[in-house]
N, C-alpha and C positions, 0 to 999 in steps of 0.2 A: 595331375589330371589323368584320369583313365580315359582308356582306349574306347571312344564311342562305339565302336564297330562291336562291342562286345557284347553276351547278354546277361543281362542280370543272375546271378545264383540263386536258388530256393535251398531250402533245408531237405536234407534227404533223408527218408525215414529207415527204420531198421528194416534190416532182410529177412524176408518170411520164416526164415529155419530159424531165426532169434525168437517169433513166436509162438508159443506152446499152443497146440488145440485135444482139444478131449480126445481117447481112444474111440479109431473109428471114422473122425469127423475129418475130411481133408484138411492141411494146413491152408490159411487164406493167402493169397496171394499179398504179396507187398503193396503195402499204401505208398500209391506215389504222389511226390507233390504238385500241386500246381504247376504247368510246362508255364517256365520264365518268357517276358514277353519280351520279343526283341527290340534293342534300340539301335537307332544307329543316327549319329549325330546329336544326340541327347535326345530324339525324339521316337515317340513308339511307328513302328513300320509296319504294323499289323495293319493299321488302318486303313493305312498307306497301301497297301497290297490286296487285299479285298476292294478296293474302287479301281486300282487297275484290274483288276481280275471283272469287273465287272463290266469297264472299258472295252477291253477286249474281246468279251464276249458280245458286245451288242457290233463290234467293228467287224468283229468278223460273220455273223447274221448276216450284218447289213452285205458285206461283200459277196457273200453265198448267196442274196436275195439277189443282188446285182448280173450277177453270172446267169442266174436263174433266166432272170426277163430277158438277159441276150440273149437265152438259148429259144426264150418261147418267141420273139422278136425274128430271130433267125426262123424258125419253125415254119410262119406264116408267109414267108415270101418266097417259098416254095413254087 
């Protein structure tokens, strides 16, 4: 059994200077392949990481909204 924590290989394409281009015309840059998606535990983590990523982002709004209304709370009883 392989190593879950690992991520899948793609095929790697050849290196630009393998491909010829007309006198004149820059050589194209290398075709890359598909970035491999990560697994970890057999299962894909990408997913997994964009809903934390979006977790965290409404957690932390919400704590900077919080701060906020102490400040303006604080403000008034001046």
């Amino acid at each position: 059994m392989a190593d879950p924590t690992t991520t899948e290989t793609g095929a790697v394409s050849a290196p630009a200077a393998a491909v010829s281009a007309p006198a004149g015309v820059p050589a194209p840059a290398a075709v890359r392949a598909k970035p491999a998606k990560t697994i970890d535990a057999g299962k894909q983590a990408n997913r997994r990481i964009g809903v934390r990523l979006v977790i965290y982002t409404v957690a932390t709004h919400a704590f900077a909204g919080f701060i906020l209304l102490l400040f303006e709370l604080g403000n008034r009883n001046k």
